[in-house]
MARMIVEX-38933 format. One record per atom (N, C-alpha, C, O): residue in three letters; x, y, z. Coordinates in steps of 0.2 Angstrom, whole numbers, padded with zeros to 4 digits, always signed. Atoms other than C-alpha are relative to their C-alpha. Layout:
AlaXYZ;...
This chain:
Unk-0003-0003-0007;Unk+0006-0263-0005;Unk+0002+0007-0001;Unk+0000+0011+0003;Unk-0001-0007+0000;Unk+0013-0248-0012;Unk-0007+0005-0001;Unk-0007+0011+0001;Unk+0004-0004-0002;Unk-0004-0241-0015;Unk-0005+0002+0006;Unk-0007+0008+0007;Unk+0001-0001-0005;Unk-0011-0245+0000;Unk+0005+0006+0007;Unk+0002+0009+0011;Unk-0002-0005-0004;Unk+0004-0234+0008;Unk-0001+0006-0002;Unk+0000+0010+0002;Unk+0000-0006+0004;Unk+0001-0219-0005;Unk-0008+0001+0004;Unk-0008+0005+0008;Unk+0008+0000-0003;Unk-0018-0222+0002;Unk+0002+0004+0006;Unk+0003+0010+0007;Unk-0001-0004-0009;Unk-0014-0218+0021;Unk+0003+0004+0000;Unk+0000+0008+0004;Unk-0004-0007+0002;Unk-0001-0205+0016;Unk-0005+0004+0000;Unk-0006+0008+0005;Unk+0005-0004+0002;Unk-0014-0197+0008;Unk-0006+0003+0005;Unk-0009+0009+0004;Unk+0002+0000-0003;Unk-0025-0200+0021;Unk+0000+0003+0007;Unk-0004+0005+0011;Unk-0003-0004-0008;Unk-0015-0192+0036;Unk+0000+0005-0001;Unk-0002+0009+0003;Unk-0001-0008+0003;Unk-0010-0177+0025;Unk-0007+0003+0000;Unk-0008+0008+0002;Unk+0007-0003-0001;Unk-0030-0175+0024;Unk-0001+0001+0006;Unk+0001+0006+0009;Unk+0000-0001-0009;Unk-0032-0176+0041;Unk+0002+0004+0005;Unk-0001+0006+0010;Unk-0001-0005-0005;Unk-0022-0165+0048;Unk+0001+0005-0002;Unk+0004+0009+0002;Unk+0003-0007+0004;Unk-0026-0151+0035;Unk-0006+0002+0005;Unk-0007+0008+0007;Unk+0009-0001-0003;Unk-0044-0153+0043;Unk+0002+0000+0007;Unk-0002+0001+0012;Unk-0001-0001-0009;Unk-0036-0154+0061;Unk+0000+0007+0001;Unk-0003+0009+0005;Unk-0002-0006-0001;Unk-0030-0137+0059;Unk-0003+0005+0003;Unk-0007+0007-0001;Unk+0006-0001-0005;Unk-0039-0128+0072;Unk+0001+0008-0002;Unk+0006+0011-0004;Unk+0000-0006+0003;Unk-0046-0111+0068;Unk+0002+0006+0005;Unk+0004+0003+0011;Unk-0002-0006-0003;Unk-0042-0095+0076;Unk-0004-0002+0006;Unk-0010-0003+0006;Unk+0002-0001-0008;Unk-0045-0095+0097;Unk-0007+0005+0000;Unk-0012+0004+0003;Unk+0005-0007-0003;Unk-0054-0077+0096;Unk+0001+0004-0007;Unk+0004+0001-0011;Unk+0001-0004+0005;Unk-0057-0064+0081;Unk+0000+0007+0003;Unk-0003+0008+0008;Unk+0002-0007-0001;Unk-0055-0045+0083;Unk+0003+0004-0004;Unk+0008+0004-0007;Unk+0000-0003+0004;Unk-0058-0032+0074;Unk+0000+0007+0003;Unk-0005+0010+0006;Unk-0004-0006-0003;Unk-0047-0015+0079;Unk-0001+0001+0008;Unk-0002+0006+0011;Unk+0001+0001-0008;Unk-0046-0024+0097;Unk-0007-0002+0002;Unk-0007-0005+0007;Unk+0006+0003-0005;Unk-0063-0027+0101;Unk-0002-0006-0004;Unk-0002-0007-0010;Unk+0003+0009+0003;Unk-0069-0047+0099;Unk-0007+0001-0003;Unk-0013+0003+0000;Unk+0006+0001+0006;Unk-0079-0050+0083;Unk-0003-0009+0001;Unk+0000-0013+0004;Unk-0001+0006+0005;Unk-0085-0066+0076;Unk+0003-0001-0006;Unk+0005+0003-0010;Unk-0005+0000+0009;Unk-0079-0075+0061;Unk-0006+0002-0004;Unk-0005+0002-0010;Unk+0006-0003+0008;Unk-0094-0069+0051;Unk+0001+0008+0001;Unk+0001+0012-0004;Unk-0001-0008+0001;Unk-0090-0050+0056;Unk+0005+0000-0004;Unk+0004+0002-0009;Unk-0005-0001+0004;Unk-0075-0053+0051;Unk+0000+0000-0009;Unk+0003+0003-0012;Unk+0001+0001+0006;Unk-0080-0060+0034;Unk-0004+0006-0004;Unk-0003+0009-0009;Unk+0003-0008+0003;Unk-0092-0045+0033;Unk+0004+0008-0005;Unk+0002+0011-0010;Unk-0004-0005+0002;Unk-0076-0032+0030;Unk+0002-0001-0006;Unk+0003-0007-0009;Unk-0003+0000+0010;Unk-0072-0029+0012;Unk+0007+0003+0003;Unk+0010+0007+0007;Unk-0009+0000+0002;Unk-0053-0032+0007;Unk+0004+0008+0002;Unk+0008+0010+0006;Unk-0002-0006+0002;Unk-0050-0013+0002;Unk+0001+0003+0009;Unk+0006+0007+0011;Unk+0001-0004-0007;Unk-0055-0007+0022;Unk+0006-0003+0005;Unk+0008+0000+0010;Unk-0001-0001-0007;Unk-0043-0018+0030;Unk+0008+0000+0000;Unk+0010-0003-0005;Unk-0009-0002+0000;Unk-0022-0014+0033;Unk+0002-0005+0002;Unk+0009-0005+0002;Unk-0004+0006-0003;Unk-0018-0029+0041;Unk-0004-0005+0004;Unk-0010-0004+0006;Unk+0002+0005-0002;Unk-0022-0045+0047;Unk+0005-0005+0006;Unk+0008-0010+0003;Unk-0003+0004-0005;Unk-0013-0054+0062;Unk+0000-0005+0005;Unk-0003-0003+0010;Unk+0001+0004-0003;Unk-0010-0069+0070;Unk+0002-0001+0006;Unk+0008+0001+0006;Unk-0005+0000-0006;Unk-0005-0072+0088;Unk-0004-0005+0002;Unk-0008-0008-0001;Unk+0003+0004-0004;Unk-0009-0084+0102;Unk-0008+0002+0003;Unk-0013-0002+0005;Unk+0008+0001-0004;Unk-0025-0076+0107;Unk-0005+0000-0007;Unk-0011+0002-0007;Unk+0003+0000+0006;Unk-0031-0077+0089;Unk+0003+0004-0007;Unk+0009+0005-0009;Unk-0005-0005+0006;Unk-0032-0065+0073;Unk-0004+0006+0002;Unk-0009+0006+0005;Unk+0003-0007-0002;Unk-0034-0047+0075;Unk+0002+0004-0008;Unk+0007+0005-0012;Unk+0001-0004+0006;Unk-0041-0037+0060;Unk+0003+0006+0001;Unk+0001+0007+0007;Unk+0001-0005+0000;Unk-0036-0021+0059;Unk-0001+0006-0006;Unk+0004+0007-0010;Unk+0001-0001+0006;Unk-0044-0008+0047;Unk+0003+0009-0001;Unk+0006+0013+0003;Unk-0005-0006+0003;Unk-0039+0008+0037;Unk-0003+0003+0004;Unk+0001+0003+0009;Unk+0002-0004-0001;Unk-0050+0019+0046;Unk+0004+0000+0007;Unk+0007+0005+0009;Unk-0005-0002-0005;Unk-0042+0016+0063;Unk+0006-0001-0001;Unk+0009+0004+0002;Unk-0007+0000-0001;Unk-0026+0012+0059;Unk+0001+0009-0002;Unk+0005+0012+0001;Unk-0001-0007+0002;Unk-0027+0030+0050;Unk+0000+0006+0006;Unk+0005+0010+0008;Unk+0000-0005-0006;Unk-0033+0039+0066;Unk+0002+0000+0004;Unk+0002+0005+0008;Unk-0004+0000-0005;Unk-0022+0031+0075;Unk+0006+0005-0002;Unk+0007+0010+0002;Unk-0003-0002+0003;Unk-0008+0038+0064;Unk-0001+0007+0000;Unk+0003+0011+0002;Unk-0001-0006+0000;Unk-0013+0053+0060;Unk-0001+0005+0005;Unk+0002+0010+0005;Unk-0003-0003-0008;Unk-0015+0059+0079;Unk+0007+0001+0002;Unk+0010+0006+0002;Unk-0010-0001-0001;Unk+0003+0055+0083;Unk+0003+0002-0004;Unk+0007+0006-0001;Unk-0004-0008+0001;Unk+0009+0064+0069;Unk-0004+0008+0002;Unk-0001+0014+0003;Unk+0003-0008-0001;Unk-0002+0079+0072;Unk+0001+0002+0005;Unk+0001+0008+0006;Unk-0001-0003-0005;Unk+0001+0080+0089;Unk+0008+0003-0002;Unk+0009+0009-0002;Unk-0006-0003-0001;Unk+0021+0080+0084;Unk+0000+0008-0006;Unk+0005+0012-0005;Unk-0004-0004+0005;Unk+0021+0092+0069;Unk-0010+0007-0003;Unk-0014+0006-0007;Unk+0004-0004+0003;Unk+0006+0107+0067;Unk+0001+0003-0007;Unk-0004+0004-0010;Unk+0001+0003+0008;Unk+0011+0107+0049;Unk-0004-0006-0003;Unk-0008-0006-0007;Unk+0004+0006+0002;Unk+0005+0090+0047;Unk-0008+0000+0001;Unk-0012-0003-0003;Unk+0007-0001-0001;Unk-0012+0094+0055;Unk-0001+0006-0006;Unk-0007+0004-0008;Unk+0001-0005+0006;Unk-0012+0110+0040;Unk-0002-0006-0007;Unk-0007-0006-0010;Unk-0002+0004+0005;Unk-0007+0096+0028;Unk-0008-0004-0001;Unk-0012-0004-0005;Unk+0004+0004-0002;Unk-0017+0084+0033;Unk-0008+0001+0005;Unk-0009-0001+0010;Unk+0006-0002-0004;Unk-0034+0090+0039;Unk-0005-0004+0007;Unk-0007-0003+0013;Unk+0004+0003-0004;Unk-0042+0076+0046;Unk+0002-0007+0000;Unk+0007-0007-0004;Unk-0004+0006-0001;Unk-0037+0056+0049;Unk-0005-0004-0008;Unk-0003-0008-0012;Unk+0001+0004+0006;Unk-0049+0051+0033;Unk+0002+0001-0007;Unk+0001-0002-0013;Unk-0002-0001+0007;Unk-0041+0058+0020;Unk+0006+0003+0001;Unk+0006+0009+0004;Unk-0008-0005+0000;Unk-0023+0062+0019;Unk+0003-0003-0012;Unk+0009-0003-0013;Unk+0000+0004+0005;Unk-0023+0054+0000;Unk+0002+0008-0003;Unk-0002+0010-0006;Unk-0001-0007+0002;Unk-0016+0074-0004;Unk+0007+0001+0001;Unk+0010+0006-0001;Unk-0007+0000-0001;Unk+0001+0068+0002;Unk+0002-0006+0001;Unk-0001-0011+0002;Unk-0004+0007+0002;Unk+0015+0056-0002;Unk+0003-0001+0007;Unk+0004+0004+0010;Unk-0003+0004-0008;Unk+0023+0047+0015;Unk+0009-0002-0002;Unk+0010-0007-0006;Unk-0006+0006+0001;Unk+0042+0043+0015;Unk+0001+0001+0007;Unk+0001+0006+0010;Unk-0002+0001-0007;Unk+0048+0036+0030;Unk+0008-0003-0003;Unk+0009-0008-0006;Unk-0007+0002+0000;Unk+0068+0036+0030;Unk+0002-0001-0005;Unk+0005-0005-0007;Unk-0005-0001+0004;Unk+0070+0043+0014;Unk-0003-0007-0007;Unk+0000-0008-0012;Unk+0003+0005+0004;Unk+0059+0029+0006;Unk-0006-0001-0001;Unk-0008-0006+0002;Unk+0007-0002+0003;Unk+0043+0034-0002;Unk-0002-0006+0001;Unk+0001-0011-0001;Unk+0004+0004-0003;Unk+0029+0024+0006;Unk-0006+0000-0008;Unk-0009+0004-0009;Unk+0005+0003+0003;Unk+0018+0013-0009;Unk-0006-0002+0003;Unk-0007-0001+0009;Unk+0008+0002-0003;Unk-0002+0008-0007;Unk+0002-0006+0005;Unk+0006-0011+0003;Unk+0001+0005-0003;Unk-0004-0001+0008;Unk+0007+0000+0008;Unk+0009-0004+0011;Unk-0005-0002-0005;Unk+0009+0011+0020;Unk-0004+0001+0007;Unk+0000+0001+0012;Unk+0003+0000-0006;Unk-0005+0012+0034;Unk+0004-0003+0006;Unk+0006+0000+0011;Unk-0004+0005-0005;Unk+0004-0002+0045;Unk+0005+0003+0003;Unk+0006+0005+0009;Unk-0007-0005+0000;Unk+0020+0007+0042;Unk+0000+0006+0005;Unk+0004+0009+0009;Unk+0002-0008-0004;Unk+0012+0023+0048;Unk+0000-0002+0009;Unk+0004+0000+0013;Unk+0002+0002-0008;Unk+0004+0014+0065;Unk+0003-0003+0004;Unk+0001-0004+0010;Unk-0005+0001-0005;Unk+0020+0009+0071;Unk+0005+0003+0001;Unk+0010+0001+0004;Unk-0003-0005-0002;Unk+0027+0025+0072;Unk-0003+0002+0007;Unk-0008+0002+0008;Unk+0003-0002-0007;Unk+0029+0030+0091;Unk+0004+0003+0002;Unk+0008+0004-0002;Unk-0005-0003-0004;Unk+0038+0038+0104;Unk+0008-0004+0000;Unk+0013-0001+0001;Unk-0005+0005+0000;Unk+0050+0023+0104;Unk+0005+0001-0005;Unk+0011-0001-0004;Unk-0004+0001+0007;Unk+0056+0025+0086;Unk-0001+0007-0004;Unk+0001+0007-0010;Unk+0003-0007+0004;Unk+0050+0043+0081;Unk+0009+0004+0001;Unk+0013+0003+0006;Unk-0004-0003-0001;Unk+0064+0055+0076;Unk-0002+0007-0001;Unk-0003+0011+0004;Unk+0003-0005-0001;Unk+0056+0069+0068;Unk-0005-0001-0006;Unk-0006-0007-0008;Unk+0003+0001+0002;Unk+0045+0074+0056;Unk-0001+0005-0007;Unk-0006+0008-0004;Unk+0002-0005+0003;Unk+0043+0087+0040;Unk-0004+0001-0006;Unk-0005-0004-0010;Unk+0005+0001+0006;Unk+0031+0092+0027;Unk+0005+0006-0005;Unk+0008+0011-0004;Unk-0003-0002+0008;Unk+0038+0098+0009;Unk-0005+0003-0004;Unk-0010-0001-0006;Unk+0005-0003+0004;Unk+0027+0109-0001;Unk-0001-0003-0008;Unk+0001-0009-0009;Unk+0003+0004+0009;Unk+0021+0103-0019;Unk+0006+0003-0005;Unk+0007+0000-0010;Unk-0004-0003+0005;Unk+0034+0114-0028;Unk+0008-0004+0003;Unk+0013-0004-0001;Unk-0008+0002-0001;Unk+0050+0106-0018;Unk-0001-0007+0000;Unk+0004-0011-0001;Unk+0001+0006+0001;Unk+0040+0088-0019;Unk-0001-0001-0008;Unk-0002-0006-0010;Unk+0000+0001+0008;Unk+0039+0092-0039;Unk+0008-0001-0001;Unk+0010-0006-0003;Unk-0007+0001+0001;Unk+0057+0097-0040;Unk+0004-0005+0002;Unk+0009-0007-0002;Unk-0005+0005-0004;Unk+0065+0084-0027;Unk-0004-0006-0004;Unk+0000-0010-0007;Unk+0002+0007+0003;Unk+0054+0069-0034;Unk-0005+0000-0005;Unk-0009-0004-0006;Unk+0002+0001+0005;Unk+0046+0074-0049;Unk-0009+0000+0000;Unk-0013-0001-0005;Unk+0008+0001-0004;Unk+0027+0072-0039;Unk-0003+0007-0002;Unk-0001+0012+0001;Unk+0005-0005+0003;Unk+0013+0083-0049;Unk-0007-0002+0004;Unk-0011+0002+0004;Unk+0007+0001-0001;Unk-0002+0074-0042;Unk+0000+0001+0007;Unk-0006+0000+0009;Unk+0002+0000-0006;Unk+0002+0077-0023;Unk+0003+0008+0004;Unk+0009+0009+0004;Unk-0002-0007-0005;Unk+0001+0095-0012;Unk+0005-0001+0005;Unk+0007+0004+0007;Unk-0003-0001-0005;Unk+0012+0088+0001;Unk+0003-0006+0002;Unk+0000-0011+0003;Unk-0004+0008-0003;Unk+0027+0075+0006;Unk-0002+0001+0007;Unk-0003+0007+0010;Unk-0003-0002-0008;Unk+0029+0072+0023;Unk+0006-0007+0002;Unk+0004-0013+0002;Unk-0005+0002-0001;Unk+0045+0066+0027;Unk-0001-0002+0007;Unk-0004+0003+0011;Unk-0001+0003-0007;Unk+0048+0056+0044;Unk+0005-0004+0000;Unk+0004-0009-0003;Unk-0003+0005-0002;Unk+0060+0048+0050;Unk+0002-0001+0008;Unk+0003+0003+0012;Unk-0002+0004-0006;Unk+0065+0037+0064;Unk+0005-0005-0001;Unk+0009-0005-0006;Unk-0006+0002-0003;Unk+0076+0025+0074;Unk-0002-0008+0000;Unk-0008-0010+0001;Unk+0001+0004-0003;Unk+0078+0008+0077;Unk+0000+0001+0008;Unk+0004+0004+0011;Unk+0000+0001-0007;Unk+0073+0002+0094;Unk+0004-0004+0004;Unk+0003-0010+0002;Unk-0005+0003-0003;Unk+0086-0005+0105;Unk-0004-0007+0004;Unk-0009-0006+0007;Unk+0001+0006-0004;Unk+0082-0023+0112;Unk+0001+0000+0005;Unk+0007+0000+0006;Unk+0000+0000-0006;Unk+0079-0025+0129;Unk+0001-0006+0001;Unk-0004-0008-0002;Unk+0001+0006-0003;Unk+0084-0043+0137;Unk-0002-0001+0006;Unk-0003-0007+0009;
């Protein structure tokens, strides 16, 4: 008798692993993919992956970057000097609020907005040597922001 319960146990939990219904929709930087585009994307292109009720929404380094580096470049003509172009900013270190941004800050970047933006400054190579010891990058860009107040 008890194996027969261990049986059906076993049997339900298989079941409703294989129930588990896959994502509604796929999109990839908002426009609707299939699940094979989706599989297409190599690891390294994409910044984020998200779940919601209308499915999962890829999003990859190259937009998340040009999302990001327009909004700063519109706020700071330093930062457009700094950072020439949205494919390559890899010449400068990112902290936001004082807390240097590790591989994998794109996200980070892409939910900087007018909602939360405070300001913004870029640090040359000689004060981003002295202030943090950094010999491998021409330029910090310091930003910081706020939280956002909840609305009910």
């Amino acid at each position: 008798m008890k194996r027969l319960v261990v049986f059906y146990a076993l049997m339900l939990i298989g079941l409703s692993a294989f129930a588990q219904k896959s994502p509604k929709a796929y999109y990839i930087d908002g426009v609707k993919a299939t699940e094979r585009e989706t599989t297409k994307l190599k690891q390294d292109d994409v910044a984020s992956v998200q779940m919601d009720n209308d499915g999962a929404h890829y999003y990859t380094k190259p937009m998340v970057r040009k999302k990001y580096w327009g909004y700063l470049s519109a706020k700071s003509s330093d930062y457009s000097k700094a950072v020439p172009n949205a494919a390559d900013d890899s010449n400068v270190i990112y902290f936001v609020n004082g807390t240097m941004l590790a591989s994998g800050y794109e996200m980070t970047l892409f939910g900087i907005n007018d909602e939360n933006f405070d300001s913004i400054k870029i640090i040359d190579q000689t004060t981003l040597q002295k202030l943090y010891g950094f010999t491998n990058k021409t330029y910090g860009v310091m930003i910081k922001t706020h939280k956002v107040k909840m609305v009910n």
